[in-house]
LUMTI-49857 format. One record per residue: residue number from 1; residue in one letter; x, y, z of N, C-alpha, C in turn. Coordinates in Angstrom, 3 decimals, always signed. Example, Ala and Ser with C-alpha at 12.3 -4.5 7.8 and 13.67 -1.06 7.14 Angstrom:
LUMTI-49857
 mitor vexke   n.east  n.north     n.up  ca.east ca.north    ca.up   c.east  c.north     c.up
     1     a  +13.190   -5.690   +7.800  +12.300   -4.500   +7.800  +13.200   -3.300   +7.800
     2     s  +12.850   -2.250   +7.080  +13.670   -1.060   +7.140  +12.900   +0.030   +7.870
//
This chain:
LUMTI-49857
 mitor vexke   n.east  n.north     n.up  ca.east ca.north    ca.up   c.east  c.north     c.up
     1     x -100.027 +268.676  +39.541  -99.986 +269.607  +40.655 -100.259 +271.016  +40.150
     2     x -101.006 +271.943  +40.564 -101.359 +273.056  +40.599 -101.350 +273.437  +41.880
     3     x -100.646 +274.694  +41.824  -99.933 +275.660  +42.822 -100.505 +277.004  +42.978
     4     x -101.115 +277.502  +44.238 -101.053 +279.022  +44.602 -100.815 +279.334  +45.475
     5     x -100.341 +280.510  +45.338  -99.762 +281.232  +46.215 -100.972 +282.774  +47.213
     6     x -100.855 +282.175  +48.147 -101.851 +283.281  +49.272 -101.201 +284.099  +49.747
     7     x -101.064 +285.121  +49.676 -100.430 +286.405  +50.118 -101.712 +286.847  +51.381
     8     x -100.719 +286.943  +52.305 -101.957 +286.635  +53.957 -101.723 +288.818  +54.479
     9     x -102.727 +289.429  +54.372 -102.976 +290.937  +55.118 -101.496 +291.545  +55.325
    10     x -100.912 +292.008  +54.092  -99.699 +292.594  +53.493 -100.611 +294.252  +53.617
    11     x -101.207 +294.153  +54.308 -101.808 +295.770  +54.647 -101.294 +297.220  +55.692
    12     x -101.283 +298.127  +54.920 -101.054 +299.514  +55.888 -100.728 +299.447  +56.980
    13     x -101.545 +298.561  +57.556 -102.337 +299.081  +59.307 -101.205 +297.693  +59.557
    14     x -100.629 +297.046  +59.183  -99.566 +295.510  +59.626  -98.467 +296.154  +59.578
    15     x  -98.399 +297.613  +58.567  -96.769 +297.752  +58.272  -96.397 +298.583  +58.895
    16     x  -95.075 +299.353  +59.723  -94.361 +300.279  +60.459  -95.408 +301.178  +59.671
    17     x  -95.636 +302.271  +60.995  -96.754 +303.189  +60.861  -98.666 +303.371  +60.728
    18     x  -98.130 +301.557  +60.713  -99.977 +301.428  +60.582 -100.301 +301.105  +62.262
    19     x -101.582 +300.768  +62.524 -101.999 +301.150  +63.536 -101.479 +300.068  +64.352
    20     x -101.599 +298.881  +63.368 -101.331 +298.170  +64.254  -99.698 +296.980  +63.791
    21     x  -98.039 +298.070  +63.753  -97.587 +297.817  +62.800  -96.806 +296.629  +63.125
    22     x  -96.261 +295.462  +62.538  -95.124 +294.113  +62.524  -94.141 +295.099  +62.314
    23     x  -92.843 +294.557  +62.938  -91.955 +295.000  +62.727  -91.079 +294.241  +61.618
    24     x  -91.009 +294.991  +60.372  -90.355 +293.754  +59.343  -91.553 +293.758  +58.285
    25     x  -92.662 +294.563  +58.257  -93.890 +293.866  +57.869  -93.605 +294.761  +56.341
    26     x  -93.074 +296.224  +56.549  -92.795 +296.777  +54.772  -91.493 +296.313  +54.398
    27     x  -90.335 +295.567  +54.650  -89.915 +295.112  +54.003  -90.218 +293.407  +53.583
    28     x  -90.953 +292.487  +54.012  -92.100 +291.715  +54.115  -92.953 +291.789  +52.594
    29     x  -93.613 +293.039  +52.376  -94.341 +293.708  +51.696  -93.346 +293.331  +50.331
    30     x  -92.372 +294.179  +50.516  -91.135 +294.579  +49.011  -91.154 +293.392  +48.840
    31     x  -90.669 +292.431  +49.623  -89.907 +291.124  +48.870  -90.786 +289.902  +48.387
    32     x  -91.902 +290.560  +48.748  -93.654 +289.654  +48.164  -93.394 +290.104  +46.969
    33     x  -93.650 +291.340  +47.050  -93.535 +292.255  +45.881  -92.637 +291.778  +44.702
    34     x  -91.687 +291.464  +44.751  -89.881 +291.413  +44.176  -90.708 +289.923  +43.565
    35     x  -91.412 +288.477  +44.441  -91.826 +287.580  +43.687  -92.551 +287.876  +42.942
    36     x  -93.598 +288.649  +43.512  -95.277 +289.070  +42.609  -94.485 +289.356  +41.159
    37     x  -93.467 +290.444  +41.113  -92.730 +291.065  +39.653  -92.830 +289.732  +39.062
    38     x  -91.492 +288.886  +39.343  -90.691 +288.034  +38.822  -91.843 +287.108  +38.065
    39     x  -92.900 +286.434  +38.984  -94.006 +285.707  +38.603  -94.872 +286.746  +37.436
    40     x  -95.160 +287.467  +37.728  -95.884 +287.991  +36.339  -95.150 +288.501  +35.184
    41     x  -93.878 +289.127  +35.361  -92.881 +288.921  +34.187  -92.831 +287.329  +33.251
    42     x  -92.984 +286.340  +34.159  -92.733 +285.189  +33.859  -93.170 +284.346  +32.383
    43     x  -92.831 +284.168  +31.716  -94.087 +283.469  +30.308  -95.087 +282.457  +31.500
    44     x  -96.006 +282.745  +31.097  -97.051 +281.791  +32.031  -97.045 +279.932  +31.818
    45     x  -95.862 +279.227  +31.047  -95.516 +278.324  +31.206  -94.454 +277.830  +32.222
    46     x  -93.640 +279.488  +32.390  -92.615 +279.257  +33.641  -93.269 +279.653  +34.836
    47     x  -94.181 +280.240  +35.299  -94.142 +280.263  +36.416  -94.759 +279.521  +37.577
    48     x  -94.948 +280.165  +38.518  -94.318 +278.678  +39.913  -95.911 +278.244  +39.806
    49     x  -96.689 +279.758  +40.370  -98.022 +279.402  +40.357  -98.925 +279.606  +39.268
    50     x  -99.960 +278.580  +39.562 -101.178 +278.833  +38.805 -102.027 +280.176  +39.026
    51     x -101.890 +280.424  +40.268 -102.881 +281.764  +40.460 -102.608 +282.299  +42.135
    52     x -102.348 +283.212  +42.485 -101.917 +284.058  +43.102 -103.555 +284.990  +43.860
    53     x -103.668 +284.795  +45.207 -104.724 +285.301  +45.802 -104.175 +286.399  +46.743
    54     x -104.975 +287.111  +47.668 -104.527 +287.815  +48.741 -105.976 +287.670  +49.738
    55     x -105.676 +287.965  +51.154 -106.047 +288.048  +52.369 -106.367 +289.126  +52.684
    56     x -107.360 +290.035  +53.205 -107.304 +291.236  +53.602 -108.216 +290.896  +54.947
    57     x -107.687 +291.551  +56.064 -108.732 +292.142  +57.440 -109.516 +293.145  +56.643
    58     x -110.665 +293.269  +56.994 -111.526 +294.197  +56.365 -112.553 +294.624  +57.528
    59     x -112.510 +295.395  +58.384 -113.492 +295.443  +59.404 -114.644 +296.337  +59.191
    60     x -115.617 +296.147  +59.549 -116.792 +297.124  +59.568 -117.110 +297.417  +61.093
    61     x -117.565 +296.361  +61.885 -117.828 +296.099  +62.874 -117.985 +294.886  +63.583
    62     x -116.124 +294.745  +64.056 -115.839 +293.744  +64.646 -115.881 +293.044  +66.044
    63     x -116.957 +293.776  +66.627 -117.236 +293.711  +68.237 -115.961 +293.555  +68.810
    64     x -115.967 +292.539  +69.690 -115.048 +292.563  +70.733 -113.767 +292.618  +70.331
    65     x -113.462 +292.073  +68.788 -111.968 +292.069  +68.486 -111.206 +293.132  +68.646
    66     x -112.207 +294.538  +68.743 -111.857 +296.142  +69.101 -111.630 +296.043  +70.368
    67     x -110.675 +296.634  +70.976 -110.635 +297.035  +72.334 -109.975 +298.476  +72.731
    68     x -110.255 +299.276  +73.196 -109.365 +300.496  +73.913 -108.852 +300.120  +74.507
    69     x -108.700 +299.346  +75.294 -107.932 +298.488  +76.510 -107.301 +297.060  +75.891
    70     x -106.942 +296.673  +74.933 -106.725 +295.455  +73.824 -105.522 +294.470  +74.725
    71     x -106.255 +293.391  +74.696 -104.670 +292.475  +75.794 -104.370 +291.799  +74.034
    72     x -104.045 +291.733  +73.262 -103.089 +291.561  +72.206 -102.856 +290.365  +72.120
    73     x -104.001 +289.743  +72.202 -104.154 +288.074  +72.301 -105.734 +288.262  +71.568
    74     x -106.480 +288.313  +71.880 -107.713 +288.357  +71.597 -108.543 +289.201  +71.141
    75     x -108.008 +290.564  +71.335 -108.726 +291.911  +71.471 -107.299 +292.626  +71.149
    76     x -107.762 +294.099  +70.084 -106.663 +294.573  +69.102 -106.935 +295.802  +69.420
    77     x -106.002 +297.054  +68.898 -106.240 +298.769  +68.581 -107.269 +298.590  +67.622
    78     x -108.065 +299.169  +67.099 -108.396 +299.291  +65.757 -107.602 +299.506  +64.442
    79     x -107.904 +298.803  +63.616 -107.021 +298.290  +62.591 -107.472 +298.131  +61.044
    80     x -107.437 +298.145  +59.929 -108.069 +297.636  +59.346 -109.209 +297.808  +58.903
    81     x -109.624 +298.912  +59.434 -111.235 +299.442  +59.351 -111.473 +299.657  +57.646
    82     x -112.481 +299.332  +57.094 -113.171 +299.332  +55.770 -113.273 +301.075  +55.406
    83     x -112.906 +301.574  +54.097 -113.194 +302.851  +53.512 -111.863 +303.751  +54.125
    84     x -110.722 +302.885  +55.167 -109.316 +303.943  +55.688 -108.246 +303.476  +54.679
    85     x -107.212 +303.874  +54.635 -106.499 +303.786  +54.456 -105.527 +302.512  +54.659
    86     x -105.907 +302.698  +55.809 -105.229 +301.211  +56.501 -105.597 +300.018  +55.838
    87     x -106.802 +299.908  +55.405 -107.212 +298.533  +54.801 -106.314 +298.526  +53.495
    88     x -105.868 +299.123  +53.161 -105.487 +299.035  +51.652 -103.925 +298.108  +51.583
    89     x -103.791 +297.385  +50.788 -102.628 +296.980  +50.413 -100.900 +297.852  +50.337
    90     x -100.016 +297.050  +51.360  -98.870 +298.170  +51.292  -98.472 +298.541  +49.792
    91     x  -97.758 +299.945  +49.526  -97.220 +299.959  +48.264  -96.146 +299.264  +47.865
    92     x  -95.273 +298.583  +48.902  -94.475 +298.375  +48.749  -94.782 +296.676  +48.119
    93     x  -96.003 +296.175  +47.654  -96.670 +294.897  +47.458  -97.188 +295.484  +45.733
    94     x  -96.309 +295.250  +45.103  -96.039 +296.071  +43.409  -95.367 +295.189  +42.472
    95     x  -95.992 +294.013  +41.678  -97.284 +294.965  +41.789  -98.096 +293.681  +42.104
    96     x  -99.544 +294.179  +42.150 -100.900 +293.201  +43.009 -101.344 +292.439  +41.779
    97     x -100.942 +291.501  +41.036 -101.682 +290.795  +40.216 -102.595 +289.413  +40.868
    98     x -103.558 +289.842  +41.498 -104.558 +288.935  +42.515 -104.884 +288.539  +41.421
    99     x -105.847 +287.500  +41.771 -106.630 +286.622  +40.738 -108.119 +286.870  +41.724
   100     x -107.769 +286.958  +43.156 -108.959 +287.177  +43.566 -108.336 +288.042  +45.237
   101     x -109.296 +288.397  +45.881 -109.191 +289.170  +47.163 -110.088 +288.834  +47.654
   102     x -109.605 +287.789  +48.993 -110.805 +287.579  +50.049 -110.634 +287.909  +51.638
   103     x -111.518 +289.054  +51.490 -112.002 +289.896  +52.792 -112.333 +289.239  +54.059
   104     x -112.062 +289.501  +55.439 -112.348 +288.652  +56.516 -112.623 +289.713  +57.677
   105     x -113.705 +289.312  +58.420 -113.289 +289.606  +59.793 -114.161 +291.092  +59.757
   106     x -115.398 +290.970  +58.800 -116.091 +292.358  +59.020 -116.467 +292.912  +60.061
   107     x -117.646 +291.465  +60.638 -118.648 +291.651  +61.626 -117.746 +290.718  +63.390
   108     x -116.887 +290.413  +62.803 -116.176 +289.531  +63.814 -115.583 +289.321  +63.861
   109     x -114.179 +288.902  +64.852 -112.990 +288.451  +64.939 -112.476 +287.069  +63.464
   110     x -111.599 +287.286  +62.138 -111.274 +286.314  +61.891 -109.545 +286.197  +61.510
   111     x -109.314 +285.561  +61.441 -107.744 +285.246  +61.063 -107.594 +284.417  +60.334
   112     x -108.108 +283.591  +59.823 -107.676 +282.446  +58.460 -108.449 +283.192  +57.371
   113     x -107.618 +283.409  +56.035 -108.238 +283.579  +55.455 -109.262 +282.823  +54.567
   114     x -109.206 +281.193  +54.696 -110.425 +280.528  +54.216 -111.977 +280.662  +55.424
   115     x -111.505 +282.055  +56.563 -112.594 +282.516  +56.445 -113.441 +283.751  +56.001
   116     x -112.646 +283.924  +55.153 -113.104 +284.822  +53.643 -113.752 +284.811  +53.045
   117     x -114.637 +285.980  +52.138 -115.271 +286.034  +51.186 -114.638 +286.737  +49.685
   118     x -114.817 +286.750  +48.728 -114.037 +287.157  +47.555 -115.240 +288.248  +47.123
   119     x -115.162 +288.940  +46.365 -116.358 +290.178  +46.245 -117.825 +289.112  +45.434
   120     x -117.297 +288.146  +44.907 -118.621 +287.175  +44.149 -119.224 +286.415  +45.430
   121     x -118.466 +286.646  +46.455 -119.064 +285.720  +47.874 -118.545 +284.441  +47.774
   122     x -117.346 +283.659  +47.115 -116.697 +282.639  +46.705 -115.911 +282.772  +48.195
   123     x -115.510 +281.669  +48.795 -114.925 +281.484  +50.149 -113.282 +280.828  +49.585
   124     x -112.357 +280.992  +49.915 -111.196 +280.033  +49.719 -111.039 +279.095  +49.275
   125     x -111.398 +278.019  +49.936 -111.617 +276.994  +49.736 -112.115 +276.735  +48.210
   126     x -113.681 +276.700  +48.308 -114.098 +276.663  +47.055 -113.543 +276.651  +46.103
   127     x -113.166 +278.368  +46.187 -112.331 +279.564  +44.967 -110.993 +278.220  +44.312
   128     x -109.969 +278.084  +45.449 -109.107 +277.398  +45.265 -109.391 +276.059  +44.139
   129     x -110.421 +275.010  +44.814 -110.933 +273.739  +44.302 -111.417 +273.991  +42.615
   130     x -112.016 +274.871  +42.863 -112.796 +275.247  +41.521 -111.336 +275.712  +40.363
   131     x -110.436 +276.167  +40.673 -109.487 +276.379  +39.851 -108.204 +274.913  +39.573
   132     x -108.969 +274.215  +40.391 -107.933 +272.684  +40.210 -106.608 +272.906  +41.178
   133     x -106.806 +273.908  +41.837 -105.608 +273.952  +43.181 -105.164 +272.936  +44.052
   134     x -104.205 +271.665  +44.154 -104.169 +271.218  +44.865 -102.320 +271.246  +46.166
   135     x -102.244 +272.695  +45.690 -101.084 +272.439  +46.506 -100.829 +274.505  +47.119
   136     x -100.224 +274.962  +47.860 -101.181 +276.425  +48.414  -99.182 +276.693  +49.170
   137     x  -98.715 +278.027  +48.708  -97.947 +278.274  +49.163  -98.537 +279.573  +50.114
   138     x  -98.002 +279.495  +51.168  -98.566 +280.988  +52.446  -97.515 +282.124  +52.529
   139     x  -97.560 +283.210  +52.338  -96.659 +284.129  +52.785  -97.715 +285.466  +53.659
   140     x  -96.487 +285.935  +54.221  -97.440 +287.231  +54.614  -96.979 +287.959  +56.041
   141     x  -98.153 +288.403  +56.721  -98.267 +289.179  +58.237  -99.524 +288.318  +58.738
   142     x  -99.780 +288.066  +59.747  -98.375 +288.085  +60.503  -97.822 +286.586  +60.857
   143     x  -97.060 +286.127  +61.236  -96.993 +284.633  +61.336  -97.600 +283.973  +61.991
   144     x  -97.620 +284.234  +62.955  -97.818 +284.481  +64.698  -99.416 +284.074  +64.639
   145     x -100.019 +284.496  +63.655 -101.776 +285.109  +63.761 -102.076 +284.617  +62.839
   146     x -102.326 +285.536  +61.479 -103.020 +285.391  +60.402 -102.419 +284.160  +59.360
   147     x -101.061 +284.595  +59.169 -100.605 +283.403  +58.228 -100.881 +282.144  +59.107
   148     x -100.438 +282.157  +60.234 -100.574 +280.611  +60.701 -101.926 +279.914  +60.915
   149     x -103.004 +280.770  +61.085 -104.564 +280.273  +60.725 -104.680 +279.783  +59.196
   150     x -104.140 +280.257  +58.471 -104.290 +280.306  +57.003 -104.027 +279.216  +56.990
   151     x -102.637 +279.292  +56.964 -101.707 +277.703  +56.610 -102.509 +276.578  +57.035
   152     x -102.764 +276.792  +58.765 -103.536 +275.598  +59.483 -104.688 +275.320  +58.343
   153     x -105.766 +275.819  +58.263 -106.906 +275.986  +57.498 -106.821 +275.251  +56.257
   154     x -105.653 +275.284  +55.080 -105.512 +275.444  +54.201 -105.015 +273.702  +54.572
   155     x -104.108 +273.549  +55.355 -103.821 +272.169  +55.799 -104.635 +271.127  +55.845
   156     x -105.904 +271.176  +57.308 -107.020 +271.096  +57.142 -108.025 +270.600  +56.072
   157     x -107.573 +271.932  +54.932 -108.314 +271.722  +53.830 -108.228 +270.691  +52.641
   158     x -107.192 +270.144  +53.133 -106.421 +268.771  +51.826 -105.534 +269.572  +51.216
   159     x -105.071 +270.724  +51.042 -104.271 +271.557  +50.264 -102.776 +270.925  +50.879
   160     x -101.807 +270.474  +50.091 -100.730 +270.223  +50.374  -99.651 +271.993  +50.177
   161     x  -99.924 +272.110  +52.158  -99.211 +273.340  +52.644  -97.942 +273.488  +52.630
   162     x  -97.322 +275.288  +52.094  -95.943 +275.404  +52.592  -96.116 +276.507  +52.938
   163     x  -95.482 +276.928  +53.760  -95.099 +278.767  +54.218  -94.033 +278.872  +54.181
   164     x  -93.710 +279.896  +53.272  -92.728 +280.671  +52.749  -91.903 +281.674  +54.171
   165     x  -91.610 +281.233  +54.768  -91.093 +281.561  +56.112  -90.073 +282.898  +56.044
   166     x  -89.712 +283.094  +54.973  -88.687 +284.243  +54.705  -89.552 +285.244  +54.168
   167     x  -90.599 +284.929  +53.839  -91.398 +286.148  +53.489  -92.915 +286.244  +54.245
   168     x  -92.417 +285.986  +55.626  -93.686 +286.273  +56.623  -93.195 +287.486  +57.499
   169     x  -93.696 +287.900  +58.423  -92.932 +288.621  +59.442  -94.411 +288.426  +60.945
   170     x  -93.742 +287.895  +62.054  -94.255 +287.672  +63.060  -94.206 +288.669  +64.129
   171     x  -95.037 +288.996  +64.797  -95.412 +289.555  +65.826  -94.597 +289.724  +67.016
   172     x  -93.880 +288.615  +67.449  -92.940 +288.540  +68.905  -92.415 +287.526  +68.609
   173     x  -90.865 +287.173  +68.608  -90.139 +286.359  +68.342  -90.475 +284.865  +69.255
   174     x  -91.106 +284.963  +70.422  -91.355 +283.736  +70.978  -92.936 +282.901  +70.588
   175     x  -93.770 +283.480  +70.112  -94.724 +283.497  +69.585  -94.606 +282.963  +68.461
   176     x  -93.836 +283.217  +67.621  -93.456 +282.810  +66.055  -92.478 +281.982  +66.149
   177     x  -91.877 +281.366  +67.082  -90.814 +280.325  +67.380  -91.838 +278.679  +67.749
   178     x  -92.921 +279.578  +68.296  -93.962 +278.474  +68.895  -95.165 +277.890  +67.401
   179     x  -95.248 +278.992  +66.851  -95.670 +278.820  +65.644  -95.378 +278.026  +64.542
   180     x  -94.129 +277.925  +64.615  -93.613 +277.521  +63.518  -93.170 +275.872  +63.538
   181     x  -93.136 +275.760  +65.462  -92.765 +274.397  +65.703  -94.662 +274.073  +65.317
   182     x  -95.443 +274.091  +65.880  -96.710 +273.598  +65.779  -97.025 +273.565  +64.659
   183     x  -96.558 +274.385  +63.513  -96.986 +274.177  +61.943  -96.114 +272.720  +61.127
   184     x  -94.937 +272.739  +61.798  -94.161 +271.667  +61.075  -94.820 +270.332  +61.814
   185     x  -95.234 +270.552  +63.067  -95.921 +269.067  +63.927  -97.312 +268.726  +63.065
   186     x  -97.599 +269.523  +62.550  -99.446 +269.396  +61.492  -98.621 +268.877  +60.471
   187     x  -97.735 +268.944  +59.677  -97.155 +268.028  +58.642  -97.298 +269.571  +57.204
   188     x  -97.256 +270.699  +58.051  -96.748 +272.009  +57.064  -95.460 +272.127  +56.941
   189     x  -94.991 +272.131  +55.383  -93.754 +272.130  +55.415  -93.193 +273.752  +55.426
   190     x  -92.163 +274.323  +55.974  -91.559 +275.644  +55.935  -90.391 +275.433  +55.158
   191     x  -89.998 +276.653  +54.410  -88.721 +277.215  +53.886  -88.487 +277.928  +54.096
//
């Protein structure tokens, strides 16, 4: 078994004060963070994972997913935009030892991050296979949305799924109640 861990859009614009912020999403951030330490402190015979990725929204020009008028289902504030601030990783996510960063959602609405690209143009999936990955822990922002596309995806993908449920933070408590039953009915396990 080989293990990684996906850290799902732990970004600015997700956390209190970003544009578009989770509530819960910078302390979310810290306690990613608090593993990220522990795991790279780790002698690389102890630790959990093999390799450690991250998720980023990265927008350039995401048509309709923009809205001034946004019903928060389909259509968003602007968020995430490429070259702001917002795109960038919270600080409170310390420290970032990625193995890789795959970008989503330039030209269009995406939310899983195996629909990503990595800067070599390597997609998730792949990235994952090619490193002998066969088992994918999820944490992140938001539950509700992004992590739970992920997870699904990653499910999907033959990857034997878990989401780290204490270190997600969801959008609206009924939303992420609904989430979480539909992830355990796909045969994703939560902790």
């Amino acid at each position: 078994m080989t293990r990684a861990l996906i850290v799902v859009d732990v970004q600015n614009d997700f956390c209190e004060g970003g544009s578009l912020a989770v509530a819960g999403g910078a302390d979310v951030a810290f306690r990613i963070g608090q593993l990220l330490h522990t795991w790279h402190e780790a002698e690389p015979r102890d630790r959990t994972y093999s390799h450690v990725v991250a998720t980023r929204d990265h927008h350039i020009e995401p048509g309709d997913h923009f809205s001034d008028q946004p019903d928060f289902v389909h259509s968003w504030p602007k968020h995430c935009v490429a070259g702001t601030d917002g795109v960038g990783f919270h600080p409170n996510l310390d420290p970032q030892p990625f193995d890789a960063i795959f970008d989503k959602g330039e030209y269009a609405a995406a939310y899983s991050g195996f629909e990503g690209k990595s800067h070599d143009g390597d997609g998730l999936a792949a990235w994952l296979r090619d490193k002998g990955v066969t088992d994918v822990d999820v944490c992140g922002i938001a539950t509700d949305y992004c992590v739970r596309a992920t997870a699904l995806d990653a499910h999907r993908e033959g990857f034997t799924t878990t989401v780290l449920t204490g270190l997600t933070a969801g959008v609206a408590p009924a939303s992420t109640e609904h989430t979480l039953v539909e992830l355990r009915e796909a045969g994703i396990a939560l902790t």
